[in-house]
C-alpha positions as MATLAB code, in Angstrom:
seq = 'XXXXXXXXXXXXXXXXXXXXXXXXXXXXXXXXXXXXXXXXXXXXXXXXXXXXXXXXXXXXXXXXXXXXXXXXXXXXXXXXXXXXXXXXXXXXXXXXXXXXXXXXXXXXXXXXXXXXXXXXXXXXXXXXXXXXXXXXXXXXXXXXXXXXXXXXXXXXXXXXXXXXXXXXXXXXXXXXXXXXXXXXXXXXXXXXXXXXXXXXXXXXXXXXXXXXXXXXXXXXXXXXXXXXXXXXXXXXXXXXXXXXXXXXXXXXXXXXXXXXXXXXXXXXXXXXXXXXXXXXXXXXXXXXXXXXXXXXXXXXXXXXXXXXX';
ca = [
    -106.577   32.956  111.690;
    -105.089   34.637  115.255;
    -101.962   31.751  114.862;
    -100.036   34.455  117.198;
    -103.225   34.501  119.619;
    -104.433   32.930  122.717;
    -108.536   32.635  123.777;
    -109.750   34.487  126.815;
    -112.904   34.361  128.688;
    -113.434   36.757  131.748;
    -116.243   36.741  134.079;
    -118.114   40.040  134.322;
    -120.675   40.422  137.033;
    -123.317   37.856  135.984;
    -121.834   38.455  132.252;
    -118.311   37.426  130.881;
    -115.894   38.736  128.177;
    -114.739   36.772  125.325;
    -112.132   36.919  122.679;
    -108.238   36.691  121.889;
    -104.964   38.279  123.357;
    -101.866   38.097  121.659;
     -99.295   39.343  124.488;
     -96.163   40.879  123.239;
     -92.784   40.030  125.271;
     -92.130   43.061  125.328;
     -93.786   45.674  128.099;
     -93.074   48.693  126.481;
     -95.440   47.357  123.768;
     -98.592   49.992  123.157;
    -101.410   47.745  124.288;
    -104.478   47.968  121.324;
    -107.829   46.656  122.099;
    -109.576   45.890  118.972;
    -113.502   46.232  118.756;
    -115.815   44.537  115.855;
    -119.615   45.832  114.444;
    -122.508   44.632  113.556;
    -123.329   41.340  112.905;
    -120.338   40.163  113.585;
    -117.466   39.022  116.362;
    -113.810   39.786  117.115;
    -113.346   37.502  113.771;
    -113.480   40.738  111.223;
    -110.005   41.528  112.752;
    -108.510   38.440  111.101;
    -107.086   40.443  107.767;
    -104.798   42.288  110.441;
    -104.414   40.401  113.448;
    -101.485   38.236  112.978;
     -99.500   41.079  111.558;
    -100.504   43.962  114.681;
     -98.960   40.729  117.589;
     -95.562   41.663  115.822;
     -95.746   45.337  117.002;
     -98.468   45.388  119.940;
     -99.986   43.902  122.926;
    -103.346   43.136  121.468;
    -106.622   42.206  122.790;
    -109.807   41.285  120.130;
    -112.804   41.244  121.822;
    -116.543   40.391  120.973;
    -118.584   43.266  122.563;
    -121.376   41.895  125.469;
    -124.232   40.323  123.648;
    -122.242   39.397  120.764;
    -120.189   36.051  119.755;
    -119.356   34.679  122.670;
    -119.716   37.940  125.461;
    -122.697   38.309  127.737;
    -123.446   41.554  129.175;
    -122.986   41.825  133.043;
    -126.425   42.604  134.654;
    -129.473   41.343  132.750;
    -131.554   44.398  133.156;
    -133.213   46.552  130.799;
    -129.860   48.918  130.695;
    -127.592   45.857  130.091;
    -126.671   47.233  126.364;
    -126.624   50.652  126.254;
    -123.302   51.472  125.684;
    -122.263   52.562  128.446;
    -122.970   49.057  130.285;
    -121.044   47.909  127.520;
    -118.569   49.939  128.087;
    -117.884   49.082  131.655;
    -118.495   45.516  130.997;
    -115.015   45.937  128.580;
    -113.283   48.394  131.030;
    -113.736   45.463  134.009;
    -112.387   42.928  131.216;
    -109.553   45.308  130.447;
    -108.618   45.311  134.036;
    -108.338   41.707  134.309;
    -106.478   40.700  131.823;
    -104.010   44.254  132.628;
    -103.132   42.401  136.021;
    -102.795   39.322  134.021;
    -100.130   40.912  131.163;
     -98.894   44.143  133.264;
    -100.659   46.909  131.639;
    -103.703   49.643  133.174;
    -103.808   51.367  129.896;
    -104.653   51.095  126.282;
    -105.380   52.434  122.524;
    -108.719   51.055  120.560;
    -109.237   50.721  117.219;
    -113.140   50.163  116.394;
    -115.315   49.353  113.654;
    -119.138   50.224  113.748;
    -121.097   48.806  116.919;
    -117.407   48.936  118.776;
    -116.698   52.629  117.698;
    -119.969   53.763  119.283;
    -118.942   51.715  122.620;
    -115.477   53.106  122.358;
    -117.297   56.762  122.332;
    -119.209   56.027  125.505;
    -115.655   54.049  127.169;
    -113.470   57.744  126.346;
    -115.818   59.684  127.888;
    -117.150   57.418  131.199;
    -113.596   56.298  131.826;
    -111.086   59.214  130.683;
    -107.441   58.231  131.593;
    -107.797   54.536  130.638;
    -107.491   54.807  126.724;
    -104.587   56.739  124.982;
    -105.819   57.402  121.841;
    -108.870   55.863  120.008;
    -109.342   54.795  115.980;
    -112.989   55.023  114.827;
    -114.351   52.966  111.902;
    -116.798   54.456  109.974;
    -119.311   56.033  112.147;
    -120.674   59.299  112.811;
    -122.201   60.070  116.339;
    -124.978   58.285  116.765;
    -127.056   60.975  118.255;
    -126.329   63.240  115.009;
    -127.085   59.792  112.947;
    -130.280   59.954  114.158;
    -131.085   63.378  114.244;
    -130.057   63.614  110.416;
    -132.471   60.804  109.497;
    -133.570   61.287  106.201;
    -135.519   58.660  103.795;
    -131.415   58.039  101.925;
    -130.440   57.056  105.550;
    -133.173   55.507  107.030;
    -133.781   53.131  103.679;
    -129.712   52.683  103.805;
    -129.835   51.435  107.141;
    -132.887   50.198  107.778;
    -131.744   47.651  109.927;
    -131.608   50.504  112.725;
    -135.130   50.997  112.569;
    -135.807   47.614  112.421;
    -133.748   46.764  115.289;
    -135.137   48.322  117.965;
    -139.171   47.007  117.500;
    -140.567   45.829  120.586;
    -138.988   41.993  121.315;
    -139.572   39.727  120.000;
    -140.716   40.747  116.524;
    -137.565   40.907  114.815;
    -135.666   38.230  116.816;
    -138.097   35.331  115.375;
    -137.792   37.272  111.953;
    -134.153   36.578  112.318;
    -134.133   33.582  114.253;
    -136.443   32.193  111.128;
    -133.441   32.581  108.688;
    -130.086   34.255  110.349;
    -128.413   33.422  107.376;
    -130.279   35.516  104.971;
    -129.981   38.473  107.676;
    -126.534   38.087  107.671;
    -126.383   38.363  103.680;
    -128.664   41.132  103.519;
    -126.884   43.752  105.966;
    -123.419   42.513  105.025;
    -123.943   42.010  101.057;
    -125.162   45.621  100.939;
    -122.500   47.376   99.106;
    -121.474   47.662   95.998;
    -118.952   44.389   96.045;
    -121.823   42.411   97.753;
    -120.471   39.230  100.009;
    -117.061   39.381   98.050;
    -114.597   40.677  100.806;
    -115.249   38.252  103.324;
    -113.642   35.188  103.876;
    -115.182   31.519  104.268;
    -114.016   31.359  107.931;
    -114.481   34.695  108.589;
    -118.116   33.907  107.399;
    -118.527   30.584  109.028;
    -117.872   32.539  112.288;
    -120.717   35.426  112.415;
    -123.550   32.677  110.863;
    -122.450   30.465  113.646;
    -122.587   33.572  116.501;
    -126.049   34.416  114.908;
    -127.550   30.907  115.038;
    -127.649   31.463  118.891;
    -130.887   33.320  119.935;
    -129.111   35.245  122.732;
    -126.707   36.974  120.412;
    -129.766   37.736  118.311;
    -131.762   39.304  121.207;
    -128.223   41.008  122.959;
    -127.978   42.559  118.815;
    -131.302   44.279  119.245;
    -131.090   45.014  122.942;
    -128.072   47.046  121.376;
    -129.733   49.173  118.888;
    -133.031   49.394  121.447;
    -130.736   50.904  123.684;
    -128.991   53.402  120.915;
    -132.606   54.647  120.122;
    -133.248   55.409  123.605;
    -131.023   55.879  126.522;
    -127.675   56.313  124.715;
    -129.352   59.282  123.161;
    -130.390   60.444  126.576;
    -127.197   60.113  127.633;
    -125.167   61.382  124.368;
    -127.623   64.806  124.762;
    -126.442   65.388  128.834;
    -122.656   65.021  127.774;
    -123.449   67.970  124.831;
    -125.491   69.773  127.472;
    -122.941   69.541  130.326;
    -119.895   69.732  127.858;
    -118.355   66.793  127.756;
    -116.383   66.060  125.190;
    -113.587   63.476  123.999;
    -110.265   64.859  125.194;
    -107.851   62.097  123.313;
    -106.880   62.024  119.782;
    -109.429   60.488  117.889;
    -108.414   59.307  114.018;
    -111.835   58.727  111.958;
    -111.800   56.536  109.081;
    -114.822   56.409  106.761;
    -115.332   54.094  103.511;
    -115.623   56.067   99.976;
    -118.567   53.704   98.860;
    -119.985   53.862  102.352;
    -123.367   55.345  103.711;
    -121.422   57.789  106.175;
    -119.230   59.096  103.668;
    -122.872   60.239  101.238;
    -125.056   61.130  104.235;
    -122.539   62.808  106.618;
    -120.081   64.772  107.486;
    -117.888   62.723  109.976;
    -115.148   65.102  110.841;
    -117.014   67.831  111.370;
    -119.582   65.990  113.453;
    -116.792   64.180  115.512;
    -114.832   67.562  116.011;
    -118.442   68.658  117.874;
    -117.656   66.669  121.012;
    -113.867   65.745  120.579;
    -111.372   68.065  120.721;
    -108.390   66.332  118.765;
    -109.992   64.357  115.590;
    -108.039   63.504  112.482;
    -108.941   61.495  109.659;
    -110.160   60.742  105.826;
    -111.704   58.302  103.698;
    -110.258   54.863  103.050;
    -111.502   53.620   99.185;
    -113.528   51.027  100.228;
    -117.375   50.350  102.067;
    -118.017   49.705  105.133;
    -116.051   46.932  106.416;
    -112.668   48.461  106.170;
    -110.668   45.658  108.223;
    -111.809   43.036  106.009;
    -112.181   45.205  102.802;
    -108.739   47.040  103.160;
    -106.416   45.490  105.603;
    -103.254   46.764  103.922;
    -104.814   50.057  103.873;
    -105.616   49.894  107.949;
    -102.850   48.796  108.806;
    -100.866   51.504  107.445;
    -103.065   54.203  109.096;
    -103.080   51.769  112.621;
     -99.045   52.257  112.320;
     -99.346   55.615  111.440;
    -101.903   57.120  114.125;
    -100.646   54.917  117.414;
     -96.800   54.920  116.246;
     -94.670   51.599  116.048;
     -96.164   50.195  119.081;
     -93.723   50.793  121.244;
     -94.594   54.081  122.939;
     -97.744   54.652  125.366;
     -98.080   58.193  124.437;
     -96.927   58.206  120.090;
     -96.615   61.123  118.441;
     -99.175   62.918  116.138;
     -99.609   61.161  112.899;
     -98.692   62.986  110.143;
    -101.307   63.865  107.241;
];
C-alpha cells in the first residue's frame, strides 16, 4: 500500500500530524488532502492512493487523536473540530513550504468530512473545493435523532459518556469494537483488506487513540453544536463547491436528506449516491475515483471546472 508515498510527521503545538505525501513533480499539480473516519487512519485511502500520486499532489492524513496524530493543546477543546481543524491547517502549512503549495482540495470520509466542514468555514481561502463522504451535518444529525438513527449509530451516543466508561469498555476488547461498528452493513467485514485491517486494530490497541476517539464525539455532542448553531445564526455558510457522496445501503441515505441539508449552509453542493455502505473508499474505489476525477478535474488545474452531472 502508498508504494508512490513517503511518511510525514509534523509537530503541532504540543500535538503532531501524521500520515503520507506523495509529491507530484509537477507544480501545477491540484494538491488533495485526503481525510479518513471513524475507527480508522489515513489507511482506508489505500484502494485509491497509488492511482490519485499519478494525477495529484497528495497528502493522507490521520486526523489528531487518531493513528498516529495527537491533537495540539491537551485541553478540554482539543477535539472539537475546529481544534482539529487548525491542528491540519498548521500541518498543511508545513508541509506547503516543504512541496511549494498554500492551497488545496479535500476529499473526506465520515469523522474527516465533519473536520473538513469546520476547516471551509474557519479558514475560507485555503481549500478549493471539498468532497464529502457520507455525512449529513452533524448538527441536523442530531437534531433528527430518531430511535432508526440513534439504534443505527449508537456508537454516537455511546461515545460521548463521561471518561472513562467506554474507553475501558473498549480498551477491554478493541477488536470486537472494531468488528461491531465496521461489520455493520449489509456485506459485514467483507470489503476490507487484511492490511488495511491490521492497521486500525493496531491504532486502536493504543489507549490514547481510544480516549482522542471519544474526546471527538464528546466534543460533536457539545461545543461543535454550539458552534455549528452561531455559524446558522450569523450566516455563515460554505462558499466552495462541495460534491456529497452518500452510500445506497448506508444509514444517511434512509434517515436523511443530504443534499438538501448540505445546500442549508453551502451555497454550491452537488452530489448522489454511490451503490455501496458506508465506507465508499474501500467499498467502491473504482467508483470514487471516477467522481474524484470528475469533481476536482485532471489534477492539473487549482481552480477545475464544474463537474458535469
Amino acid at each position: 500500500m502508498f508504494e508512490a508515498y513517503e511518511e510525514f510527521e509534523v509537530a503541532v503545538g504540543d500535538g503532531r500530524v501524521v500520515g503520507r505525501v506523495a509529491p507530484s513533480a509537477d507544480p501545477t499539480h491540484l494538491v488533495l488532502l485526503l481525510l479518513h473516519g471513524h475507527p480508522q487512519t489515513h489507511v482506508i485511502w489505500h484502494r485509491v492512493a497509488d492511482r490519485l500520486a499519478r494525477s495529484f499532489t497528495v497528502v493522507a492524513a490521520d486526523l489528531p487523536g487518531y493513528g498516529g496524530s495527537r491533537p495540539s493543546n491537551p485541553g478540554a477543546d482539543a477535539l472539537t473540530k475546529r481544534s482539529m481543524a487548525a491542528d491540519l491547517v498548521a500541518a498543511m502549512e508545513v508541509l506547503g513550504a516543504r512541496h511549494g503549495f498554500d492551497r488545496y482540495a479535500v476529499c473526506a470520509h465520515d469523522r474527516g468530512a465533519r473536520v473538513t466542514h469546520r476547516l471551509l468555514v474557519d479558514h475560507p481561502g485555503r481549500v478549493t473545493r471539498a468532497m464529502l463522504l457520507d455525512i449529513a451535518p452533524t448538527l441536523d444529525m442530531y437534531d433528527q435523532t430518531t430511535r432508526a438513527f440513534a439504534t443505527a449509530y449508537w456508537h454516537w451516543f455511546f461515545l460521548v459518556q463521561a471518561a472513562p466508561l467506554p474507553e475501558r469498555l473498549i480498551g477491554a476488547d478493541p477488536d470486537a469494537y472494531l468488528d461491531a461498528v465496521m461489520g455493520f452493513g449489509p456485506t459485514g467485514m467483507a470489503p476490507f483488506a487484511d492490511e488495511a485491517l491490521a492497521a486500525y486494530r493496531l491504532a486502536l490497541r493504543d489507549p490514547e487513540v481510544v480516549h482522542g476517539m471519544c474526546e471527538d464525539y464528546r466534543a460533536s455532542a457539545g461545543r461543535d453544536l454550539d458552534l455549528d448553531r452561531a455559524d446558522r445564526a450569523g450566516g455563515v455558510r460554505v462558499e466552495v463547491p462541495l460534491r456529497v457522496l452518500w452510500g445506497r445501503d448506508g444509514v444517511v441515505e434512509r434517515l436523511f436528506d443530504p443534499l438538501a441539508l448540505w445546500s442549508r449552509v453551502a451555497t454550491d453542493v452537488t452530489g448522489g449516491l454511490v451503490d455501496c455502505g458506508h465506507y465508499i473508499p474501500e467499498e467502491r474505489p473504482d467508483d470514487l475515483l471516477a467522481e474524484i476525477h470528475g469533481f476536482f478535474g485532471d489534477g492539473r488545474s487549482q481552480d477545475p471546472p464544474p463537474p458535469q452531472l
